[in-house]
N, C-alpha and C positions, 0 to 999 in steps of 0.2 A: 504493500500500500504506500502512495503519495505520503510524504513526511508534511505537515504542516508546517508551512511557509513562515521563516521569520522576516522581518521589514525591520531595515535597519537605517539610520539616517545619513547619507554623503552629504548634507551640506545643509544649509542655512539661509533664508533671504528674507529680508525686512518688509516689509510693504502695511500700509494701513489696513486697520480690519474693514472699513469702508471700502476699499477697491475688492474683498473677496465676498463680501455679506450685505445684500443690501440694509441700510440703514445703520451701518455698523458706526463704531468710533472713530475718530479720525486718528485714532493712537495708533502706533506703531506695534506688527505683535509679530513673528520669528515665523514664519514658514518651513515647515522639512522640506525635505526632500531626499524623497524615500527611493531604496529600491530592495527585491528582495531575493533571500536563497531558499531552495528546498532541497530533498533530496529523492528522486524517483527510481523504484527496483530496475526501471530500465533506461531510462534517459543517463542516470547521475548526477551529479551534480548540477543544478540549477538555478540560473539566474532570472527574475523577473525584473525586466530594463539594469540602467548602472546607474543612473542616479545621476552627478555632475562630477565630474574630474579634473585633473591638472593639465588637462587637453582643451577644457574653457577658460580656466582663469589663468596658466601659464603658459608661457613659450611662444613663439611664431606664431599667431595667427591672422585671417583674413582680417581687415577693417571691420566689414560686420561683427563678425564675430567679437573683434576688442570692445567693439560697441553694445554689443549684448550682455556683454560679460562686465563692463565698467556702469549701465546703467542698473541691473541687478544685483549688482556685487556677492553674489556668491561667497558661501564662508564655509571653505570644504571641512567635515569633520573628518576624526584621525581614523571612522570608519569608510574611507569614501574610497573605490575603486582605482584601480587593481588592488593594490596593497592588501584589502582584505579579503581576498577571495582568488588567489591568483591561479588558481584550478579549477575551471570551468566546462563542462561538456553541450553546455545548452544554454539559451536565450531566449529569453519568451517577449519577446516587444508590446509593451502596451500601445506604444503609440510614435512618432519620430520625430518631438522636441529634441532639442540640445539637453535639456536635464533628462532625460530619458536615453540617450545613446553612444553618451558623450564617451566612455571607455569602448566601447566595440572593437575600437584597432585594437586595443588589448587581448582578445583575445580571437587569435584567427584560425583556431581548431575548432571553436565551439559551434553546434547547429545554431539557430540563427531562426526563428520562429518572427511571424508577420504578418501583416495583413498586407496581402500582394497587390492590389487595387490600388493602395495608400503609396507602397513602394513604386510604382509603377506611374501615377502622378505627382509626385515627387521630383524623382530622377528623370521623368522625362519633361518636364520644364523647364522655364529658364531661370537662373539664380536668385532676380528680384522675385520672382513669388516664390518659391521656397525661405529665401529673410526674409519676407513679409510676414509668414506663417512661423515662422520660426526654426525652421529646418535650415542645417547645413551640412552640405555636402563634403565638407572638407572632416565631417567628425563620422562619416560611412566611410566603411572600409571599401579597396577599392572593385573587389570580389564581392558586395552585399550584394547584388539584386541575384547574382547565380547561387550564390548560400541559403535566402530569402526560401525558408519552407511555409508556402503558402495558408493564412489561417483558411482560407477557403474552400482547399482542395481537400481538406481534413474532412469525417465521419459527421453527419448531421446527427444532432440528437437535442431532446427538450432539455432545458434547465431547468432545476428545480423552484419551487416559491414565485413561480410568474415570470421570471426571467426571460423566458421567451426561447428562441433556437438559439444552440451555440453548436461550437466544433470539437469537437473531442480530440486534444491536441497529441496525446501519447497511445489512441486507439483502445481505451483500457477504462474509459470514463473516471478517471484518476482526478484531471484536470482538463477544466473546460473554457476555450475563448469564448466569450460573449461578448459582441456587437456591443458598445454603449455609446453614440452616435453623437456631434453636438461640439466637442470641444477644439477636434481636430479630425479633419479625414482619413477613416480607418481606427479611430480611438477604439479601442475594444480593451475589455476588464475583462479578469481569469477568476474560475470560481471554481474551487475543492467540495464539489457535492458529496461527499461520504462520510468527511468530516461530521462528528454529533449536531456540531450546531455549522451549516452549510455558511462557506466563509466566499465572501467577494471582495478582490482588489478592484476594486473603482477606478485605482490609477486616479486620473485628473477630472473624472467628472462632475465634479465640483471642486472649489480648495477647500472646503471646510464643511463637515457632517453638516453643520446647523443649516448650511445651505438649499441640505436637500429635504431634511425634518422638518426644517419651519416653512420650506418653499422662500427661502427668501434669497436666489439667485442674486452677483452683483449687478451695476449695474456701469456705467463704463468706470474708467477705460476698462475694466478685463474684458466688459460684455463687446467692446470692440472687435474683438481676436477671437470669438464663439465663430464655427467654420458652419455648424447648423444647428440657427435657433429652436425649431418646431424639433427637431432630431435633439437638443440637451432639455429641452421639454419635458418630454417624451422619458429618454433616459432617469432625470431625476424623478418621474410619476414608478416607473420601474424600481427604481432602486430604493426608494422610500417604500415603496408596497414589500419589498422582497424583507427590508429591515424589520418594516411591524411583521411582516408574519414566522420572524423569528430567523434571519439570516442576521451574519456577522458580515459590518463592512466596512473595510481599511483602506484610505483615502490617502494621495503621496503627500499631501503637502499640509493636512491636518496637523497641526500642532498639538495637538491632547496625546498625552500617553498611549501607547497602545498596551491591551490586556494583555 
């Protein structure tokens, strides 16, 4: 059986609670930034995304890039990739922000899980829309889209608690992508149905639980960078339904303790 996933935090960023909650404070409150390991009878060792690395805030990079990286300021923790995990046989992509894939050259043995549509209009446009969305091509390895094992081409099957279809990523119903539409194109969250109490990474779709429990989405600027509104809608109607009827759900950039 799939080991239960821990989520660990690489990194740190500042922002008002006002830009994540509507009606929030104008104070300042610490954002994670989460990414997580497991460990699967068959896969191995497992990553879900890397989190932010010394691949964003140091060394040589593109203009964009210094500029994403200096208006965020990222505050890597001493658990932020490679370093903590320098043995990896798989990657599960939530989605293809820079906090989200930023180690990947680190590791270029490992399979490489994805939603192929997302990779696929990604890399085949031109660089202003990819920094627009937040994606850079300079943090994909140069071999992703031939590694890129498609979440789509994977086993249809229901998710549990209304979740709706997802893909059965290891063929074994261990661990499952779900679609969560809204944030970014191809955003999908992974959920361990067998677990006692059935556990969903949400990844980004929302930064903060209260988001999605009080319905009180931000409103700009984050709501500027939403890729599909009636699609994060929709999502947080989903993943608030799945929480009350008794799922567990762990969000990257949640700042509350996890259990």
């Amino acid at each position: 059986m799939s080991g239960r996933p821990r989520f660990i935090n690489s990194a740190w960023v500042k922002a008002p609670e006002r830009f994540v909650l509507r009606d929030g404070r104008w104070s300042l409150i610490d954002l994670a930034v989460r990414y997580g390991v497991f460990d699967h009878p068959a896969a191995g060792r497992c990553l879900i995304d890397t989190g932010y690395s010394r691949r964003v805030t140091h060394g040589a990079r593109s203009l964009p890039l210094w500029l994403y990286a200096a208006i965020l300021r990222p505050r890597l923790d001493a658990q932020a990739l490679p370093d903590a995990a320098p043995d990896i046989d798989a990657i599960l992509l939530t989605h293809l922000h820079a906090d989200h894939v930023s180690a990947l050259k680190d590791y270029p043995d490992a399979k490489i899980y994805a939603d192929g549509a997302s990779v696929d209009h990604f890399l085949g446009g031109g660089a202003f829309g990819r920094t627009r969305h937040g994606v850079f091509k300079e943090l994909l390895p140069a071999d992703f889209k031939k590694r890129v094992i498609r979440f789509e081409t994977l086993p249809t099957v229901e998710a549990p608690l209304g979740l709706g279809l997802a893909r059965d990523v290891f063929g074994d119903g261990e661990v499952l992508a779900v679609p969560l539409p809204g944030h970014l194109r191809g955003h999908t969250g992974l959920l361990w149905p067998k677990l006692e109490r059935p556990l969903l990474y949400a990844a980004d779709a929302q930064w903060l639980a209260r988001a999605v429990m009080e319905d009180r989405p931000p409103g700009p600027p984050a709501r500027w960078i939403i890729d599909d509104a009636r699609g994060d809608a929709e999502t947080r109607r989903r993943i608030a339904a799945f929480a009350r009827a008794g799922g567990e759900v762990v969000y990257c950039h949640d700042p509350e303790p996890l259990a």
